[in-house]
C-alpha positions, 0 to 999 in steps of 0.5 A: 459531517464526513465519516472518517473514511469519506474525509480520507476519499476527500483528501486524496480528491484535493490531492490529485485535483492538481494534476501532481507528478508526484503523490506521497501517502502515508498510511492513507486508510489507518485507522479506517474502519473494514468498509473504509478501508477497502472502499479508499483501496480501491479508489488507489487501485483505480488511480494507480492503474490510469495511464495518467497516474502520477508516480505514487508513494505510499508508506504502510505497515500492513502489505494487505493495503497495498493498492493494485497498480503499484509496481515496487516496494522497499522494505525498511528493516531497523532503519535500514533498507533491507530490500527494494524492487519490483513488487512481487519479487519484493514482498515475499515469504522470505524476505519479510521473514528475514527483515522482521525476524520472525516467520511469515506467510505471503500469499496473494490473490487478486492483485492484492497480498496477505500476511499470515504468520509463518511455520 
């Protein structure tokens, strides 16, 4: 009887109810819809920000789902890592420019990053 936003609320909860050091996300709000999404976003941002937080990865194809609280990235770019570091010196115009070949606008507001495509 959970939406699809509640069951992917409820599997992080069972994910962290044992302490982990260690929590692996891939694609954690796919195929949410915009209320789920950005509700499951926020309980990230609120668990990356905690002191007690476990190191955290998360795979996502969309930059505007990363959480608040996260400190690096790493770009793949054709199977390749194409760039890797601390997150605002990583997701950039310019690099996401030159690891997808194509023009990008990254701006960010808030903690939170925006993709636009680029002149």
């Amino acid at each position: 009887t959970l939406s699809d936003g509640e069951k992917k609320r409820a599997q992080i909860a069972r994910s962290v109810m044992t302490d982990p050091e260690l929590l692996l996300l891939d694609e954690p709000v796919a195929s949410l819809d915009m209320a789920a999404r950005e509700h499951t976003i926020e309980v990230l941002s609120s668990y990356a920000e905690a002191p007690t937080a476990p190191a955290i990865v998360m795979v996502t194809h969309h930059i505007e789902e990363i959480p608040r609280g996260f400190t690096h990235a790493l770009i793949l770019a054709r199977g390749q890592v194409f760039a890797q570091g601390e997150l605002n010196s990583t997701v950039t115009t310019e690099k996401l420019s030159q690891a997808f070949e194509y023009p990008l606008e990254v701006s960010s507001e808030g903690g939170r990053f925006r993709l636009r495509p680029g002149k």
